[in-house]
C-alpha positions in Angstrom: -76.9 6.6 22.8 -74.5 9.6 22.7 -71.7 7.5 24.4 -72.2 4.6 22.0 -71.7 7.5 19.0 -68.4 8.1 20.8 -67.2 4.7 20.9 -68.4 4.1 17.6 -66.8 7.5 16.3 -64.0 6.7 18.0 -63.3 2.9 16.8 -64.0 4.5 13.1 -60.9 6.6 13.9 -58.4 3.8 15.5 -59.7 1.9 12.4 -59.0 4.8 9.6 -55.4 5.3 11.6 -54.5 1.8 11.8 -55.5 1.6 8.1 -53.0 4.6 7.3 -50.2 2.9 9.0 -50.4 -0.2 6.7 -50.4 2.4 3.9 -47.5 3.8 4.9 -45.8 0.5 5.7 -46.7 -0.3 2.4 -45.3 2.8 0.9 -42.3 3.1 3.0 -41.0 -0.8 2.0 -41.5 0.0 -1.7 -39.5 3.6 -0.7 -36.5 1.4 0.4 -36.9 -0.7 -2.4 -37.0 1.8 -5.2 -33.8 3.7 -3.2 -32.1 0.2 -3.2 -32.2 0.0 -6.7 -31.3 3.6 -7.8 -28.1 2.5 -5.3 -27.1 -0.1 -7.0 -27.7 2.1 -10.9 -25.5 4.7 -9.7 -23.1 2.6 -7.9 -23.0 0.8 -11.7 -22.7 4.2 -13.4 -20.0 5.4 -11.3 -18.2 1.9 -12.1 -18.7 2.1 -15.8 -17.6 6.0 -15.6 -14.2 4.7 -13.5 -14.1 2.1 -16.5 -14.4 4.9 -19.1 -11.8 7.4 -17.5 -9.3 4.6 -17.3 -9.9 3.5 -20.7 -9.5 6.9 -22.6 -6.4 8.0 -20.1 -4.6 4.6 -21.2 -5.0 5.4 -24.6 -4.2 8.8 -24.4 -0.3 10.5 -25.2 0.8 14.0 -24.6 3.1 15.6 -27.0 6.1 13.4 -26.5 4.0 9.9 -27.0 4.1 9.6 -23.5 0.8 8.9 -21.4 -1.2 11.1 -19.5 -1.0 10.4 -16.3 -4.9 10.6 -14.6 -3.3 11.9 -11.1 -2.2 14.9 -12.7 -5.0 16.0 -15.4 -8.9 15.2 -15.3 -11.2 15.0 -18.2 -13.5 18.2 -18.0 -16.8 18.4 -20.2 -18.0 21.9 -20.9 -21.8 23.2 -21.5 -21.5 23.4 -24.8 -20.2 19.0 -25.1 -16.5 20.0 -25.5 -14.1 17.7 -23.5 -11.1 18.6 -22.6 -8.2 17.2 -20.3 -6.6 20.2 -18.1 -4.7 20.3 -15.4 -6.6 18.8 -12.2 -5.3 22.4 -10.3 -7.0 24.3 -12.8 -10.0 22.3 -12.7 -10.3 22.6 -8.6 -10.1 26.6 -8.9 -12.8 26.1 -11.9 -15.3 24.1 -9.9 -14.4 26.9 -7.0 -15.5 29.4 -9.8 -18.8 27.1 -10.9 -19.8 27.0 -6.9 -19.3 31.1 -5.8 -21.6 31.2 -9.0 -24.1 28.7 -8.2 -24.1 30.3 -4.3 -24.8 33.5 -6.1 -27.6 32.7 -7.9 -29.7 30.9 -4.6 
């Protein structure tokens, strides 16, 4: 009788672990499905962001009337919803500054 408890105890666990690994089967295809789709969102962000930045640099004239070129200045949004376009050296050494403060405050 004991040794019939085991086996049965025993069968109720390969059951209840078999059953898990379903569940996570389950939950790890749905996983991959819900990370293929956020994938393809941001990879359509990103391309309507690319579209955006090229838009406003084409339309966009320095002093002179001549246009911006986008390899030497980048659009930079501030906290407070300013934009700007500066300088893309100036903007490396200010994302430096953003990420020793950031580091800081971990």
């Amino acid at each position: 009788v004991a040794a019939q408890k085991c086996r049965k105890r025993k069968l109720n666990a390969i059951l209840n672990l078999e059953e898990d690994v379903c569940n996570l089967q389950t939950q790890k295809e749905s996983l991959k499905k819900e990370h293929s789709q956020c994938s393809k969102s941001i990879n359509q962000i990103k391309q309507k962001l690319n579209n955006l930045y090229h838009d406003i640099f084409s339309r966009l004239r320095d002093d002179q009337g001549r246009p911006v070129n986008p390899r030497q200045y980048v659009i930079h949004c501030s906290s407070n919803g300013s934009v700007f376009i500066i300088p893309k050296h100036l903007a490396k050494s200010e994302q430096k500054q953003d990420n020793r403060k950031e580091q800081k405050q971990k």
